[in-house]
C-alpha positions as CSV (number, residue, x, y, z in Angstrom):
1,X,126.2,84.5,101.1
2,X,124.7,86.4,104.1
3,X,121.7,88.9,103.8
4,X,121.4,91.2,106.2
5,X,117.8,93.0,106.1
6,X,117.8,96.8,108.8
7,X,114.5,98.0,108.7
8,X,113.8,101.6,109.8
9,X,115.0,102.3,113.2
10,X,112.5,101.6,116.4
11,X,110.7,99.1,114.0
12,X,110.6,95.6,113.6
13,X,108.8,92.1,111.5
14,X,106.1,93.0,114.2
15,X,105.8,96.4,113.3
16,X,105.3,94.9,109.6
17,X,102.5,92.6,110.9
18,X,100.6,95.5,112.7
19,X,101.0,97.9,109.7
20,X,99.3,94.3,108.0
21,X,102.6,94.1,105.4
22,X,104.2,91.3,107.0
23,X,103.2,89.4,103.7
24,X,105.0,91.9,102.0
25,X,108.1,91.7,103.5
26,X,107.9,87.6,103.7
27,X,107.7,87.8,99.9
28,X,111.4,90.0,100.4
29,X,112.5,87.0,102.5
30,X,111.9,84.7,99.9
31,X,113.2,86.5,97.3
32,X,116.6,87.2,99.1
33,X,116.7,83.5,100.3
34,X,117.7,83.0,96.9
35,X,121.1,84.3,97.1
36,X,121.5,82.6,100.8
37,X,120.8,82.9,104.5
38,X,118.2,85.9,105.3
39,X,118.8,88.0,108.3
40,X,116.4,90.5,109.3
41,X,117.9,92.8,112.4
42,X,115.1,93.7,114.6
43,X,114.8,96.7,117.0
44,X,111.9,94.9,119.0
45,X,112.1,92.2,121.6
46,X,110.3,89.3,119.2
47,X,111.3,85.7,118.7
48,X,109.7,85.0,115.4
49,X,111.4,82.5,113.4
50,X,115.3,82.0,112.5
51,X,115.6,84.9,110.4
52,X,114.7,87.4,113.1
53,X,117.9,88.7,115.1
54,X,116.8,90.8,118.1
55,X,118.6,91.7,121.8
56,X,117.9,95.0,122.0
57,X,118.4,96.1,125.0
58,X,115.7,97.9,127.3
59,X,117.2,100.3,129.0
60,X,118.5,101.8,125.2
61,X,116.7,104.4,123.0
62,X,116.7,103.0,119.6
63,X,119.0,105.2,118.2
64,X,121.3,104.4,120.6
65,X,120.8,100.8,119.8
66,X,120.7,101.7,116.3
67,X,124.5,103.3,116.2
68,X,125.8,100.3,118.1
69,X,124.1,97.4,116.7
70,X,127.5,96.4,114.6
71,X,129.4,95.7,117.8
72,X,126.4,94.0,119.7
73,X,125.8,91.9,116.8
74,X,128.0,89.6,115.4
75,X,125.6,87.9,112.8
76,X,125.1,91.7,111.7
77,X,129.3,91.5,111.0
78,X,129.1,88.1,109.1
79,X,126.8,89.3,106.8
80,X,127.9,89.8,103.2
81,X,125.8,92.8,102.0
82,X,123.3,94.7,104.3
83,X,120.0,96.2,102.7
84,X,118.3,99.1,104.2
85,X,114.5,99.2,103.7
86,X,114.7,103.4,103.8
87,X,117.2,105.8,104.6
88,X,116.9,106.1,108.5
89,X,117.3,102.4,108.0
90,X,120.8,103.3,107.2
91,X,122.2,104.2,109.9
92,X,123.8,100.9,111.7
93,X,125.1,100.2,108.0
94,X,126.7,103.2,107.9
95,X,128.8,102.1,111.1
96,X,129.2,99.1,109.8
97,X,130.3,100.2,106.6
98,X,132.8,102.3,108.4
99,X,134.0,99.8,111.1
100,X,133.3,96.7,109.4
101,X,133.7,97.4,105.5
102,X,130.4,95.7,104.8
103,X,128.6,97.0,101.6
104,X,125.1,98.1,102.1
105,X,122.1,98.6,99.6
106,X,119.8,101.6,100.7
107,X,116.4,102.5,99.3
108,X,115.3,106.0,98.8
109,X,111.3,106.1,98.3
110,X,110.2,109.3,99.5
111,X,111.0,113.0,100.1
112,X,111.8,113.4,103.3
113,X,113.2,116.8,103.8
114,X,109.8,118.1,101.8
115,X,107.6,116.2,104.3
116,X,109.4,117.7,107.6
117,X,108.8,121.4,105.6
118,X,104.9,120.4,105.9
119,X,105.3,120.1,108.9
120,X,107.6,122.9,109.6
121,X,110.2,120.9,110.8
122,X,113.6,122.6,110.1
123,X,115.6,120.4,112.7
124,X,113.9,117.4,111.1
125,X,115.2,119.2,107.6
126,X,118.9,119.5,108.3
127,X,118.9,115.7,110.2
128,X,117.6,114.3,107.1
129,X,119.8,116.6,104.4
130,X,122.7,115.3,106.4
131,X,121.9,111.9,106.6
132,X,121.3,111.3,103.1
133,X,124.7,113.1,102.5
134,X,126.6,110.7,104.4
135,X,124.2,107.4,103.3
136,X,124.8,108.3,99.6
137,X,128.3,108.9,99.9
138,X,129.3,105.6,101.6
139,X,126.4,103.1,99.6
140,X,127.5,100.6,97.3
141,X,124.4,101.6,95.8
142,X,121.2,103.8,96.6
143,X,118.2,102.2,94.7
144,X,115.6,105.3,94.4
145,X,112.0,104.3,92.7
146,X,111.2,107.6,90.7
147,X,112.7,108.1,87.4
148,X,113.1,112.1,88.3
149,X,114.2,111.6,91.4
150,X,116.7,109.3,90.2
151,X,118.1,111.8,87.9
152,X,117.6,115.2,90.5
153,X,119.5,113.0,92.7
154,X,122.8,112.0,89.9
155,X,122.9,116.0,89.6
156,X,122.8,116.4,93.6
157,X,125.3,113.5,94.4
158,X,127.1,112.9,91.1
159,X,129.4,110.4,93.5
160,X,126.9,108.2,94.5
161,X,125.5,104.8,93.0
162,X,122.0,106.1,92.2
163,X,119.8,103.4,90.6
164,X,116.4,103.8,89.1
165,X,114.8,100.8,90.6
166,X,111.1,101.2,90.8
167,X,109.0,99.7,93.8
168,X,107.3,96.6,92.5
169,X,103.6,95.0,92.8
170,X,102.8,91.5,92.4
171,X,100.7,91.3,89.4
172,X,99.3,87.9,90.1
173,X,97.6,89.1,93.7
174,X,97.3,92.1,92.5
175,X,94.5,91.8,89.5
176,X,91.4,93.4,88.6
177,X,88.0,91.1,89.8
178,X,85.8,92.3,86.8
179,X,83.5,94.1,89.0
180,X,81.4,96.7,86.4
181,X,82.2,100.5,86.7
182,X,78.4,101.1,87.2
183,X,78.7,99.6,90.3
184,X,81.1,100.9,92.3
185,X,80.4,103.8,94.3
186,X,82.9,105.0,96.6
187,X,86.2,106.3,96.6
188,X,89.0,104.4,97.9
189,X,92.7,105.3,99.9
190,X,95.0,103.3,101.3
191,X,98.4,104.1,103.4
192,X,99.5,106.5,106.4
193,X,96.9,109.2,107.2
194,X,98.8,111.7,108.0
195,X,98.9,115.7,107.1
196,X,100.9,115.5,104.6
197,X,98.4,113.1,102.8
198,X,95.8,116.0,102.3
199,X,93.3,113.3,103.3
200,X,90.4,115.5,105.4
201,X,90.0,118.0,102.2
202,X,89.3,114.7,100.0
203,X,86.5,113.3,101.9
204,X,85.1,116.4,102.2
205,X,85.0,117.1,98.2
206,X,84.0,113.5,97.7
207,X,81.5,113.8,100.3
208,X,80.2,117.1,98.1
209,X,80.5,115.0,95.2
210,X,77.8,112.4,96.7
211,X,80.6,109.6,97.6
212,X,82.7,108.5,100.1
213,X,86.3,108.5,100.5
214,X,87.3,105.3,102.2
215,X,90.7,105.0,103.8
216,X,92.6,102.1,105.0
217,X,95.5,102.7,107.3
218,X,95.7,104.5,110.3
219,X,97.6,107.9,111.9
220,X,96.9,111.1,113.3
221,X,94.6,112.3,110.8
222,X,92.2,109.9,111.5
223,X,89.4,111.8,113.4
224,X,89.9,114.7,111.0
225,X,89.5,112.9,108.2
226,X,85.9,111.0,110.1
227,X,84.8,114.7,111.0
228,X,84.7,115.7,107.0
229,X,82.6,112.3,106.1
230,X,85.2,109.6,105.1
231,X,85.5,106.2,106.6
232,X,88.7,105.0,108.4
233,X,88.6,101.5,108.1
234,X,91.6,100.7,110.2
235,X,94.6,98.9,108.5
236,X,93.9,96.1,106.5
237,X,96.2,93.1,105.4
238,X,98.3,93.5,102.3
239,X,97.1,89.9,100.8
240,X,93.3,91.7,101.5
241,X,94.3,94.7,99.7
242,X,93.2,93.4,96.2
243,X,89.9,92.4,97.3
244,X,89.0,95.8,99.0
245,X,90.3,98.1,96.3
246,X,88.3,95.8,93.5
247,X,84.4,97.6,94.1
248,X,86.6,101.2,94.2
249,X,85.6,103.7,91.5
250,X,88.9,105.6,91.9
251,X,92.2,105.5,94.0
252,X,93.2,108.8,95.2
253,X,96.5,110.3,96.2
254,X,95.6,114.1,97.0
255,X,99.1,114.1,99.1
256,X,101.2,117.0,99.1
257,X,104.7,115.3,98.8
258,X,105.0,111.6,97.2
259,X,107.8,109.2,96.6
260,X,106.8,106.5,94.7
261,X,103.7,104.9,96.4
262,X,103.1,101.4,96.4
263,X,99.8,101.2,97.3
264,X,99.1,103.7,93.9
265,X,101.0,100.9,91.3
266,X,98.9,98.3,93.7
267,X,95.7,99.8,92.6
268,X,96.9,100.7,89.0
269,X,97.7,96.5,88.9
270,X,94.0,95.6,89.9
271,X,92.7,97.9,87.2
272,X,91.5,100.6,89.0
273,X,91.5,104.6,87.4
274,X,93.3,107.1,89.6
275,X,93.2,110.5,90.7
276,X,96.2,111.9,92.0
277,X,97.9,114.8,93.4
278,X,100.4,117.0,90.6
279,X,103.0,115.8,93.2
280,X,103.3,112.5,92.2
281,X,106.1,112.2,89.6
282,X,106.9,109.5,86.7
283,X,103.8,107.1,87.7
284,X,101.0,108.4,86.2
285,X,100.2,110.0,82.7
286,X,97.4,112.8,82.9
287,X,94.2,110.8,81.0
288,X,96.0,107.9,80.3
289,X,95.6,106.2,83.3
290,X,93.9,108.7,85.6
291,X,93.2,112.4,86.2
292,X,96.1,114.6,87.8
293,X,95.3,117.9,89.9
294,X,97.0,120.5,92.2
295,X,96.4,119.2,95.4
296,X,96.2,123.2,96.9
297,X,93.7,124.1,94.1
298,X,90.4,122.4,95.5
299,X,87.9,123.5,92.6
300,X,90.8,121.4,90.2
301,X,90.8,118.7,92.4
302,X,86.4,118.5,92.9
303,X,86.4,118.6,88.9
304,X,88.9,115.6,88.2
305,X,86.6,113.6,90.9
306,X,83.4,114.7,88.8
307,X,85.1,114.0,86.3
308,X,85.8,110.4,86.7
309,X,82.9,109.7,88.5
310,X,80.6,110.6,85.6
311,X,82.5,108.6,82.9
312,X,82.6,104.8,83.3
313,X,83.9,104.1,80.4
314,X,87.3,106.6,80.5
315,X,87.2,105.2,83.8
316,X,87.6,101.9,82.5
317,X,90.0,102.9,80.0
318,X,92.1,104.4,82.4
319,X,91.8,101.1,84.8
320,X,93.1,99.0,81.7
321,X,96.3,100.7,80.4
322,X,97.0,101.4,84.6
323,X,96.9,97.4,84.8
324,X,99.1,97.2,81.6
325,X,101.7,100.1,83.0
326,X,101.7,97.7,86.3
327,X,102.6,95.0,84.0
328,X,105.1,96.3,81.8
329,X,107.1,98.6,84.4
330,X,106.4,97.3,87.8
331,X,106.0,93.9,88.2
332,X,108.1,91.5,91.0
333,X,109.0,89.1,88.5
334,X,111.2,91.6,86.5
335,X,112.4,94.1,89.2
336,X,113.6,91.7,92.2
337,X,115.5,89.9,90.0
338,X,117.5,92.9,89.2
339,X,117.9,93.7,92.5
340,X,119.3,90.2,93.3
341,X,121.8,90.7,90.5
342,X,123.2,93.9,92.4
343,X,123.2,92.7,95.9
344,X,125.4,90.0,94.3
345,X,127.5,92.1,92.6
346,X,128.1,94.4,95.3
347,X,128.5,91.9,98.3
348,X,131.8,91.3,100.0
């Protein structure tokens, strides 16, 4: 059996190094290497290891590499079952699908049409509203990690394959350090900093709070965020991650549209309480393991970081039944097994 891995298009394994997830993905390679040979279709000119397929070609856009990789490749046409990271990911399956009859496995993590509307964006709105018409349509199976997007999504496209397949956390990295609640004094964030993200409004209110919102990651939003008095600490290596979340006092997610974030179950598996935006669906349960608010009312949001920060031990209430939740609903050991039981199923 052949695995062929697309990831989004333009990007590549060193994309996935720079973003410091290459140990993320490695730990996709070895889980797929189970069912057979790995092969991981690059859009960059890199010469990694065996696994990396590359020849784009430099006088292409990527998206013009992107609808033609099928023909250009033929390790892309011997593979059994492609899986597509994301949905623009999709796009060379869905030619190859077409062409080819190759089955492909997409993954559907965030709302994309909701973040272009941030952003105003109503070209970027209709490319993706089409896109996912056509993706879902033609996919053996779309694996989507939100409970209610799951089910908005079997009322949208009652046609397609929609699984409820959330993303998972390695529990065993991923572990609280026992640091005391007394402690830790600033606020921590980790993923893209971009607008949507709501980021430069939570340092400021943690800032007026008498903390610090520290983000790792890195974007656009970056000076703004510096200007309102958090600390952008640059990306940071997944393996790292546990380490620099464990003197935390909260994670926060004050974004204004959210999928199922990673990095949120990540900091939910190493015990830490969270604060998070209203927007965030089927993760969190309102003072169970964290505090919720509407991320456009900002006296609601200042209160829930008040809140937490003057109650260490709902704080650490909240970071024990997180680390339990990580355990019962997201962890690698349970959920990439079922997804190696589909793309066996489903491959040619």
């Amino acid at each position: 059996m052949k695995i062929g891995m697309l990831p989004a298009i333009g990007s590549g394994y060193t994309t996935m190094v720079r973003a410091g997830q290459a140990g993320r993905l490695e730990r996709y390679f070895r889980w797929y290497e189970q069912l057979g040979e790995v092969r991981y279709f690059s859009y960059l000119q890199e010469s990694i290891d065996h696994r990396i397929w590359s020849n784009h070609r430099k006088n292409w856009s990527a998206k013009q590499y992107a609808l033609l990789l099928p023909f250009l490749q033929p390790a892309l046409r011997e593979c059994s079952v492609l899986r597509c990271m994301n949905l623009l990911a999709a796009v060379p399956a869905i030619v190859a699908r077409i062409f080819f009859g190759i089955p492909f496995v997409v993954s559907y993590g965030a709302d994309y049409e909701a973040i272009a509307a941030i952003h105003g964006d109503h070209q970027q709105i209709r490319k993706w509203r089409w896109l996912r018409r056509v993706a879902f349509k033609l996919a053996a199976a779309v694996l989507v990690p939100s409970r209610p997007m799951a089910e908005r999504f079997r009322v949208e496209y009652p046609y397609a394959n929609i699984i409820c397949q959330p993303n998972w956390v390695d529990c065993k990295l991923f572990q609280p350090f026992g640091v005391p609640f007394e402690n830790r004094k600033f606020i921590i964030y980790v993923g893209r900093l971009v607008r949507e993200k709501n980021l430069p409004v939570a340092a400021a209110i943690a800032k007026a709070c008498g903390t610090v919102l520290v983000c790792y990651g890195d974007g656009p939003e970056r000076p703004h965020i510096e200007r309102a008095g958090g600390l952008c600490e640059g990306m940071a290596n997944w393996t790292a991650l546990p380490s620099l979340l464990a003197p935390a006092r909260f994670f926060v997610l004050p974004s204004f549209s959210e999928g199922h974030p990673k990095a949120l179950i990540e900091a939910m598996a190493c015990g830490l309480p969270v604060v998070v935006s209203d927007r965030v669906k089927g993760v969190v349960t309102h003072m169970v393991h964290g505090v919720r608010f509407d991320p456009e009312d900002l006296k609601e949001m200042e209160q829930a970081f008040r809140f937490l920060l003057a109650n260490d031990n709902l704080a650490q209430k909240f970071g024990e039944a997180g680390r339990w939740e990580a355990l019962a609903q997201y962890d690698e050991q349970v959920l990439m097994p079922r997804e190696l039981a589909l793309l066996r199923e489903v491959a040619r």
